[in-house]
C-alpha positions as CSV (number, residue, x, y, z in Angstrom):
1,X,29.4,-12.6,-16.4
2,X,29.0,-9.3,-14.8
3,X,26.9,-7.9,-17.3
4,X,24.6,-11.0,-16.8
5,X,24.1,-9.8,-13.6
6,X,23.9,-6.2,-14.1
7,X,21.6,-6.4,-16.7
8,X,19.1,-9.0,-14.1
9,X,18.9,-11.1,-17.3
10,X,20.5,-14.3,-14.3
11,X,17.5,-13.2,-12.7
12,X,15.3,-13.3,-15.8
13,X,16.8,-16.8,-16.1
14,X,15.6,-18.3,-12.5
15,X,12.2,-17.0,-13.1
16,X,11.8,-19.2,-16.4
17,X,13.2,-22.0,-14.1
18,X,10.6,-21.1,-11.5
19,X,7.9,-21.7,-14.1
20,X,8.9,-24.9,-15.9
21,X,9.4,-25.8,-12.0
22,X,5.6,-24.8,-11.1
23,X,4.4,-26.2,-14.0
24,X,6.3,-30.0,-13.2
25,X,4.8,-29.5,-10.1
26,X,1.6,-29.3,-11.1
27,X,1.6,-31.9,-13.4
28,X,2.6,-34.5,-11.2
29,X,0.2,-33.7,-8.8
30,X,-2.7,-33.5,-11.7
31,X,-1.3,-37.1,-12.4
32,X,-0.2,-38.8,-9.4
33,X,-2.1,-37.1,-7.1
34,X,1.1,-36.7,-4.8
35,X,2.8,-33.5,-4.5
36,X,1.5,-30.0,-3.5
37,X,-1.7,-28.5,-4.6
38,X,-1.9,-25.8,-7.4
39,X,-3.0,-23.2,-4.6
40,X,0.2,-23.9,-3.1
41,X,2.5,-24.0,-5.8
42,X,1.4,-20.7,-7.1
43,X,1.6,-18.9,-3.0
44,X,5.2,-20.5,-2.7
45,X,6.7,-19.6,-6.3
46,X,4.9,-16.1,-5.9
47,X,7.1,-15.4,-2.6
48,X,10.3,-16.2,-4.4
49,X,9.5,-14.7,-8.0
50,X,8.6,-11.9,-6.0
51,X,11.9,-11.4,-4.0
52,X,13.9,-12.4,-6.8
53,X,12.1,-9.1,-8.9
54,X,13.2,-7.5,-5.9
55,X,16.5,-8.5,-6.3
56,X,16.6,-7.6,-10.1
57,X,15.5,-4.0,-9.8
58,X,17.7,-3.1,-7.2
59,X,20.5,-5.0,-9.5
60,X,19.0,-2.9,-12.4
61,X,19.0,0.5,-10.1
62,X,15.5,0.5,-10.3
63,X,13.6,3.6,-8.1
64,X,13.3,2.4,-4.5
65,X,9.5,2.5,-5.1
66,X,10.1,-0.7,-7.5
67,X,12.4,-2.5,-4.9
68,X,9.8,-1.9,-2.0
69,X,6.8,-2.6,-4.4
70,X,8.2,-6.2,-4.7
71,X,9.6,-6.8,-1.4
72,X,5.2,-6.2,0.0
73,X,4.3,-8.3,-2.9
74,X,6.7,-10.8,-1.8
75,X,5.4,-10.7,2.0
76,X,1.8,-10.6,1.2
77,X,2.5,-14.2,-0.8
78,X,4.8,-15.5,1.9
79,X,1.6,-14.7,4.5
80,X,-1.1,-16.4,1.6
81,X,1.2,-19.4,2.1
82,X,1.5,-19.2,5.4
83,X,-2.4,-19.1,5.8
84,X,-2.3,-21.7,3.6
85,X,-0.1,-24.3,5.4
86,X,-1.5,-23.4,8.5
87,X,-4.7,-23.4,7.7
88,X,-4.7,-26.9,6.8
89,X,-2.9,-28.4,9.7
């Protein structure tokens, strides 16, 4: 189980789950209608996907550049979906 981690492949793992999660999402939306927009989908999974590469470089011992790189990405889609949400209200 430690090497799981060590390696990020857990992390590797989530992010597949992300994407069969976005792309559920966006089907039920395309089909019912109900649910959140693709926009939105994409902004909020980007924040977490983002964070979670964070979290597998640093596992990883990644070059802080890496680490840091992901950690803006991840606040510049946190801020789109903020913009977003707000924007709409």
């Amino acid at each position: 189980m430690a090497e799981w981690f060590a390696s990020g492949r857990v992390i590797d793992a989530i992010l597949v789950l992300m994407l069969l999660e976005g792309a559920l999402l966006y089907a039920l939306y395309r089909r019912t209608g109900h649910g959140l927009a693709s926009a939105t989908i994409v902004t909020t999974l980007a924040a977490g996907g983002f964070l979670l590469l964070a979290l597998r470089a640093a596992l990883t011992g990644a070059p802080w550049y890496w680490v840091s790189g992901w950690l803006l990405a991840g606040l510049a889609a946190h801020l789109a979906d903020l913009w977003q949400r707000l924007g709409r209200s």
